[in-house]
C-alpha positions in Angstrom: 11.8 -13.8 6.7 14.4 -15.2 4.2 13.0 -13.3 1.9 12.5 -10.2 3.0 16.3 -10.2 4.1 17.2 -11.2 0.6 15.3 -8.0 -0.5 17.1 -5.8 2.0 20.5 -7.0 1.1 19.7 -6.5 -2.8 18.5 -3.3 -2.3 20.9 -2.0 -0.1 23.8 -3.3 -2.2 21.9 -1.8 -5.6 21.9 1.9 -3.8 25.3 1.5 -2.6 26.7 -0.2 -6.3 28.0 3.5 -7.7 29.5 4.6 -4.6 31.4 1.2 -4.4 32.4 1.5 -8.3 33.3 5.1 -7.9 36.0 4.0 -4.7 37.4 1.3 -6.0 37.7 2.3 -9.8 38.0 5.8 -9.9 40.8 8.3 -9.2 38.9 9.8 -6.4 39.9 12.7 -4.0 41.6 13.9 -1.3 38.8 16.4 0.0 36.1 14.4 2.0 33.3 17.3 1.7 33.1 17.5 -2.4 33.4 13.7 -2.0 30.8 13.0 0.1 28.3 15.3 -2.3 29.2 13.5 -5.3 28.4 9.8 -3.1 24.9 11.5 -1.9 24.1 12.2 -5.8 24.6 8.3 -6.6 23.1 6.8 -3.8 20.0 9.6 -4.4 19.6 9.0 -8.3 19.6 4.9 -7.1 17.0 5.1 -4.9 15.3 7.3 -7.2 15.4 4.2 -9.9 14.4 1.8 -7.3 11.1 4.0 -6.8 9.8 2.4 -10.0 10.7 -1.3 -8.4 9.2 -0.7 -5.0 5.6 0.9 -6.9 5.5 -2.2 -9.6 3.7 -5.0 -7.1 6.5 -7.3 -7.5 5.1 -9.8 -5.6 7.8 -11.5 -4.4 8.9 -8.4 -3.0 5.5 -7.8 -1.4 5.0 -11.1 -0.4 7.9 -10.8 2.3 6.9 -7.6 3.6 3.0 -6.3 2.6 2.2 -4.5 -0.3 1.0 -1.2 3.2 4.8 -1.7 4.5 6.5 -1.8 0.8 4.0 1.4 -0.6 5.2 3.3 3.2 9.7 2.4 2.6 9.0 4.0 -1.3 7.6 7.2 0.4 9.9 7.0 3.2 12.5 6.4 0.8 11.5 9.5 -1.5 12.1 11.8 1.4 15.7 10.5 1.9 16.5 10.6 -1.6 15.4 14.3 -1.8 17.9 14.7 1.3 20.8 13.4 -0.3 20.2 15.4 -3.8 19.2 18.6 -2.0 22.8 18.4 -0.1 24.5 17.0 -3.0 25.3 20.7 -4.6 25.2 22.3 -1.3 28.1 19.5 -0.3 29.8 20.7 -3.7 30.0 24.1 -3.4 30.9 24.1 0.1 33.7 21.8 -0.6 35.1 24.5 -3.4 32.8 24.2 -6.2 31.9 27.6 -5.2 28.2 29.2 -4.4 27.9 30.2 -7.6 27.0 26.5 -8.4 24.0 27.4 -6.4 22.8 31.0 -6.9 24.8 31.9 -10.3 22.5 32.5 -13.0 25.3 31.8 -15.5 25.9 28.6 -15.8 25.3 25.7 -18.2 22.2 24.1 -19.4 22.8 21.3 -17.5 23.2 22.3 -14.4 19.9 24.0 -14.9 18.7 21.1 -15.7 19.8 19.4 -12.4 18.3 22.6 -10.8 14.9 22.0 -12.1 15.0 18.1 -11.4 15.7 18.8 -7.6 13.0 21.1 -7.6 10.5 18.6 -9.1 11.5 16.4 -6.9 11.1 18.1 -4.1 7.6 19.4 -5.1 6.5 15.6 -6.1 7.8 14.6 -2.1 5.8 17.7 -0.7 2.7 16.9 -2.4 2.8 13.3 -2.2 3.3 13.8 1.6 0.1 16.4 2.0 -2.1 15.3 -0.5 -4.7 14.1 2.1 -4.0 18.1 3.3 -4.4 19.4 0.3 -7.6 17.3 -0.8 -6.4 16.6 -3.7 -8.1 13.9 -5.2 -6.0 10.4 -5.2 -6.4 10.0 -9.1 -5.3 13.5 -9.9 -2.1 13.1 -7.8 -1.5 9.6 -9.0 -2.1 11.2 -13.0 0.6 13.5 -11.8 2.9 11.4 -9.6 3.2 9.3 -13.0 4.4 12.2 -15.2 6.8 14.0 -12.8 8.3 10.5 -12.3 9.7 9.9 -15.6 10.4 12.9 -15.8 13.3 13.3 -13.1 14.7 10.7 -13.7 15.5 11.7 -17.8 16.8 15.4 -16.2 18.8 13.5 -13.3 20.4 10.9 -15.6 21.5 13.6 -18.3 22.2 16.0 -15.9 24.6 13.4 -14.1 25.4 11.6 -17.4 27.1 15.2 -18.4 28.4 16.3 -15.6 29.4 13.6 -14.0 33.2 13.0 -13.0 32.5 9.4 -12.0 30.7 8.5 -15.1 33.4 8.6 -16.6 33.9 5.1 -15.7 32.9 2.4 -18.6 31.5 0.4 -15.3 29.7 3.5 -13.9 28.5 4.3 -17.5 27.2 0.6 -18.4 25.5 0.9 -14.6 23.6 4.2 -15.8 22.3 3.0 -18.5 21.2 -0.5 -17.2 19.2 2.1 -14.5 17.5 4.6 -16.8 16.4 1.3 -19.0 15.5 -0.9 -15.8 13.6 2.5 -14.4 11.6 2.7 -17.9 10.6 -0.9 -18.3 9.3 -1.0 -14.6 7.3 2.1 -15.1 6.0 0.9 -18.8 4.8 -2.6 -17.5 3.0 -1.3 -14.3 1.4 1.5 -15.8 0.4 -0.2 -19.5 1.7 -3.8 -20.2 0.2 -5.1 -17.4 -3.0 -3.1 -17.3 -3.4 -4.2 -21.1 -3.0 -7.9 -20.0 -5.5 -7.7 -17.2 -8.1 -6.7 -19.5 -7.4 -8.8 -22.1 -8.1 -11.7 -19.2 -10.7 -9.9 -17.3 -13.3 -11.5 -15.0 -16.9 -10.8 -15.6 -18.8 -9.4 -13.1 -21.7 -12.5 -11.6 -23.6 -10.5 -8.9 -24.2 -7.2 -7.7 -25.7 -7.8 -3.8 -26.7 -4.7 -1.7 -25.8 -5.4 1.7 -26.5 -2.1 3.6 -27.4 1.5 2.5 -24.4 2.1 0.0 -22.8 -1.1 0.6 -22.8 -3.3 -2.4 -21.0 -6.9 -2.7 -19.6 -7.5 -5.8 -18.9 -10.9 -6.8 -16.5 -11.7 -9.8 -15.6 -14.7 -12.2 -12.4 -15.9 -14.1 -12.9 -16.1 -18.0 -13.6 -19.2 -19.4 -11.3 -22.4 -18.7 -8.9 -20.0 -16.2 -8.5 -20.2 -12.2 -9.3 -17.7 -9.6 -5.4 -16.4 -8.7 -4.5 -17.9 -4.9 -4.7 -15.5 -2.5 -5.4 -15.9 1.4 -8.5 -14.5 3.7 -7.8 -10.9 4.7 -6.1 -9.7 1.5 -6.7 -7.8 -1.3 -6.8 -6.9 -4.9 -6.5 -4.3 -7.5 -9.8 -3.8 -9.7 -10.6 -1.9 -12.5 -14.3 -2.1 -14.3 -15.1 -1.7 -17.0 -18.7 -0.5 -17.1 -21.9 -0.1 -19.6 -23.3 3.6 -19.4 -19.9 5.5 -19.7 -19.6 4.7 -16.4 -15.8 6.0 -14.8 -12.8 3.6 -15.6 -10.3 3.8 -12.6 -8.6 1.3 -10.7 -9.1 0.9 -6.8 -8.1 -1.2 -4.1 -10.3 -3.0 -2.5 -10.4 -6.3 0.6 -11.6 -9.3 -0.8 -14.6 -10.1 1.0 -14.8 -14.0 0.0 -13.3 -17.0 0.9 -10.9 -18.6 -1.2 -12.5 -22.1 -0.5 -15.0 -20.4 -3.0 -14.2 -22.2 -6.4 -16.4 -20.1 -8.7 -15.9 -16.5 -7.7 -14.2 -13.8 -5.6 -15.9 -10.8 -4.1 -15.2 -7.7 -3.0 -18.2 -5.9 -0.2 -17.6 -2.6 -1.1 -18.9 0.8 0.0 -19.7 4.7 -1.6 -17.3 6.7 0.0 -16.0 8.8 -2.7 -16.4 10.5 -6.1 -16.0 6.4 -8.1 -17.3 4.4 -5.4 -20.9 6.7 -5.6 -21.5 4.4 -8.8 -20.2 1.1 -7.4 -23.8 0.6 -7.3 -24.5 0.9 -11.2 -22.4 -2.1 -11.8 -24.1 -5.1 -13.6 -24.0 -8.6 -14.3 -21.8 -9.4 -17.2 -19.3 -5.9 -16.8 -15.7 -6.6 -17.2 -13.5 -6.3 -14.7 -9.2 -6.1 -15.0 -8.2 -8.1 -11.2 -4.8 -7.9 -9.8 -4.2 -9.7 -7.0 -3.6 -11.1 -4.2 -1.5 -8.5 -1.8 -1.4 -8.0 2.0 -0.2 -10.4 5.0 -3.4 -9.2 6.8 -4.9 -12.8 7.2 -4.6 -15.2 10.2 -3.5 -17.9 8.2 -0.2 -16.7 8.1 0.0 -17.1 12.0 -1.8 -20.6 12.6 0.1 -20.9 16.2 -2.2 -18.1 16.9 -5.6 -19.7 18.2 -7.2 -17.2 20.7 -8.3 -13.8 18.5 -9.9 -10.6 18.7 -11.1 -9.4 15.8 -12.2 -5.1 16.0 -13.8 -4.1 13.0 -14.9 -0.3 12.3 -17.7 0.0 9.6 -16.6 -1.4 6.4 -13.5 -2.5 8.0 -15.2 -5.4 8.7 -14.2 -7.2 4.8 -11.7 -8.7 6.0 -12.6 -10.0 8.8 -15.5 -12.2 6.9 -13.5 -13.3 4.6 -11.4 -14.7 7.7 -14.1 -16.0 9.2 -15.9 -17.7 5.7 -12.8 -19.2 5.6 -12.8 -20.6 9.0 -16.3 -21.8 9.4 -15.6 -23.8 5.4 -12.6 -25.3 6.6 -14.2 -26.3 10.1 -11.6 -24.2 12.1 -11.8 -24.2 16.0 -10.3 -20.8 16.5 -11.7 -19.2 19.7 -12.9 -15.2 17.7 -13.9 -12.7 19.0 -15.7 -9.8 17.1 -16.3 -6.3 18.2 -17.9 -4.8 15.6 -18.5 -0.7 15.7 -21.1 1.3 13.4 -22.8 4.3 14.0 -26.8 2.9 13.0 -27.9 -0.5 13.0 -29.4 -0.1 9.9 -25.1 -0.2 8.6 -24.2 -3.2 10.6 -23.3 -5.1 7.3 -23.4 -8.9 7.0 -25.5 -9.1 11.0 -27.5 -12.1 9.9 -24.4 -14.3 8.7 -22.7 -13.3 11.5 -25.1 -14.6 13.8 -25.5 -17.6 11.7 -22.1 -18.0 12.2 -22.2 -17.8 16.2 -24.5 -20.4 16.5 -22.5 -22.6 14.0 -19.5 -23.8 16.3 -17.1 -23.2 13.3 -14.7 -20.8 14.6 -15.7 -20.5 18.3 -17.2 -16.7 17.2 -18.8 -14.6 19.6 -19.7 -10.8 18.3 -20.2 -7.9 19.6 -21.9 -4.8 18.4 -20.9 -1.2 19.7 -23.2 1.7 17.8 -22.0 5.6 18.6 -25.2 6.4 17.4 -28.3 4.1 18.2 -31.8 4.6 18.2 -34.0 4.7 21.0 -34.8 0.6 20.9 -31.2 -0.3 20.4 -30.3 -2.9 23.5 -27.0 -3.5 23.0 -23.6 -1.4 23.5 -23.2 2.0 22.8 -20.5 4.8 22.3 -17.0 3.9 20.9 -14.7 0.8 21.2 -12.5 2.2 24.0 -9.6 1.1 26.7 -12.9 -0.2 29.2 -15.2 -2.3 26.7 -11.4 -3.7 25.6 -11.1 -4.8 29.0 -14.6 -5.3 29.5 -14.8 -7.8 27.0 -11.3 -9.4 27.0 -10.1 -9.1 30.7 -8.0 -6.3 32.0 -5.0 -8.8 31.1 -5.5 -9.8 27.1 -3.3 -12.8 28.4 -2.2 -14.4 25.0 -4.7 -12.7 23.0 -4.2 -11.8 19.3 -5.5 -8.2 17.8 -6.6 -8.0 14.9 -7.9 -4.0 13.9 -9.7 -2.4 10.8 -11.9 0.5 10.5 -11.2 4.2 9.9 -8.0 5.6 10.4 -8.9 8.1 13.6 -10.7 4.7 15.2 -7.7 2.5 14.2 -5.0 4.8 16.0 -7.1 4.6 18.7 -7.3 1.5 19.3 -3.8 0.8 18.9 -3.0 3.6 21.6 -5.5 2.1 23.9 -3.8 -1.7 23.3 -0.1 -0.2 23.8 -1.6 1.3 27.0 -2.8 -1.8 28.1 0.6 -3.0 27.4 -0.1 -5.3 24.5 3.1 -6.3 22.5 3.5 -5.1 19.0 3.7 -8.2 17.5 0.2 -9.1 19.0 -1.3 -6.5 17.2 -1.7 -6.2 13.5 -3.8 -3.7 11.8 -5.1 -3.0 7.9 -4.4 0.7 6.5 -6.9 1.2 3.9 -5.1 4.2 2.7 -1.7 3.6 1.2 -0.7 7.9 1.6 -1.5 8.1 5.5 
């Protein structure tokens, strides 16, 4: 919690910094409206820098808060920033600029040029915001996001370096500058010095297990003489392979599916959604692999006052939840769990035998649950959707001081989270995993 307060106060004082400079040291001016525009174009030109911060994984930034929660303020955070430059020259011409600032087609290059920057901007927001709409595919829009980025800010900072009335000020001057270099560093190291590092100490690729149909589990070693990097059961890590067979080089985000008692690897249970994950199969033993991790406060360690759970798990949603659980039954761990577990065949019910290995074993107290929505004719157990009545069913119409734990598909997770609210379940005894970091 310290943390995370110290993070709010540093970036709340770095957004507000100009304004305060441009008070206190600068002549200023009587007319509040043309005042207030020139404030919103600081504070939205700060933020705008502190994009690059929030996207970099810092991880003690991300370590107070979740990498989810941090990746949702930068998008949240985009829109406002828009807000405050797209009233910026509206605030200036109403407060005697003139409109011409806004609809004259004579005027200098560099108000153009702050023209076009808003209107990037504002196209980058509105795409970044519908791109699940749109369909556009997650590693064009990234290729884009990363161009458009730099590229504001290099039109904002020259548009507001000459044009500026405030910049005038060596403080205000020094302050730009240290922003434009601090923005270009972040944006160099997370999207090419620390890529190159990765794969200069990339893990090699141990075993490729099939769980399921189109479920494989791929388990990953450190190089030579190097640790597996700490991270706790329920989060996860940034991977990129790097294949035989030309096979496609991106870098995804997958739940580590391991324990970390496990000394000599870490795994990650992973299934063919998409376009890249169609040849997660084709991986072999000895590939490469560039790991980032760990990230996420999706693990019940972090809560060890919390004894009685309720893990619900939707498909592959259920990574995880074993990596919880592996990490339970290896360190003998009495928690009272319980699992329900929803899949549309039992043929996809991934990891059932360790599971009910795991029941029997008395290490946590685990009882599971399957629910199929579409069984076939000899399945005996439940059936349909996890819903408001097998909740209740299975946990009492009062969850008393239960713990809820969700994971699965985003349409499955709302609903479950309605259905817990409902039930009046406090917020704070529900935690969920987004898988996508744009919903």
């Amino acid at each position: 919690m310290t943390g995370g307060i110290l993070c709010i106060i540093l970036y709340t004082g770095f957004v507000v910094l100009p304004v305060i400079l441009a008070t206190f040291l600068g002549s200023g001016s009587e007319r509040f409206i043309p005042e207030l525009g020139k404030n919103f174009g600081l504070m939205g030109f700060m933020i705008l820098i502190a994009q690059f911060i929030l996207a970099a994984r810092i991880k003690w930034i991300e370590r107070a808060f979740g990498f989810d929660i941090v990746i949702r303020y930068h998008k949240n955070m985009a829109v406002l920033a828009g807000c405050l430059l797209l009233f910026h020259p509206l605030l200036l011409a109403a407060g005697g600029r003139g409109w011409q600032l806004i609809a004259g087609l004579k005027m200098p290059w560099y108000i153009w040029l702050g023209k076009v920057a808003l209107l990037v901007l504002l196209l980058n927001i509105f795409v970044s915001s519908f791109q699940t709409s749109f369909k556009l595919k997650y590693e064009k829009w990234r290729l884009g996001h990363d161009i458009l980025g730099p590229l504001i800010i290099v039109m904002a900072f020259t548009h507001s370096w000459i044009m500026g009335d405030d910049l005038e000020l060596a403080s205000m001057k020094t302050l730009w500058i240290f922003a434009l270099i601090l923005a270009i560093f972040m944006f160099l190291y997370h999207v090419m010095i620390r890529p190159w590092r990765l794969k200069r100490c990339s893990y090699r690729v141990v075993d490729v297990q099939p769980e399921t149909e189109n479920v494989w589990t791929i388990k990953m070693t450190p190089p030579e003489g190097a640790d597996i990097y700490d991270y706790l059961p329920g989060q996860f890590h940034f991977v990129t392979f790097y294949r035989q067979m030309n096979l496609p080089v991106e870098e995804h985000h997958w739940t580590i599916s391991s324990s970390p008692t496990e000394e000599d690897y870490v795994s990650s249970t992973i299934k063919a959604l998409g376009d890249f994950t169609s040849t997660i199969g084709k991986t072999k033993k000895g590939d490469r692999a560039a790991v980032h991790g760990a990230f996420g406060r999706f693990s019940h360690v972090l809560h060890p006052e919390e004894k009685d759970l309720v893990f619900i798990a939707g498909g592959i949603g259920i990574t995880p939840f074993m990596s919880m659980l592996r990490h339970m039954r290896k360190t003998m761990d009495t928690h009272s769990v319980l699992l329900i577990f929803a899949n549309k065949k039992e043929a996809q019910i991934v990891f059932r035998d360790e599971l009910a290995e795991m029941e029997k074993g008395g290490h946590p107290r685990l009882k599971v649950i399957h629910v199929l929505s579409r069984p076939d004719e000899d399945w005996k157990g439940e059936t349909g959707y996890v819903d408001r009545e097998k909740i209740e069913r299975f946990c009492g119409a009062d969850p008393g001081g239960k713990v809820f734990y969700v994971c699965g598909p985003a349409p499955m997770r709302r609903a479950i989270i309605a259905d817990l609210r409902n039930m009046h379940v406090p917020d704070e005894r529900i935690r969920m995993e987004i898988f996508s970091f744009l919903e």
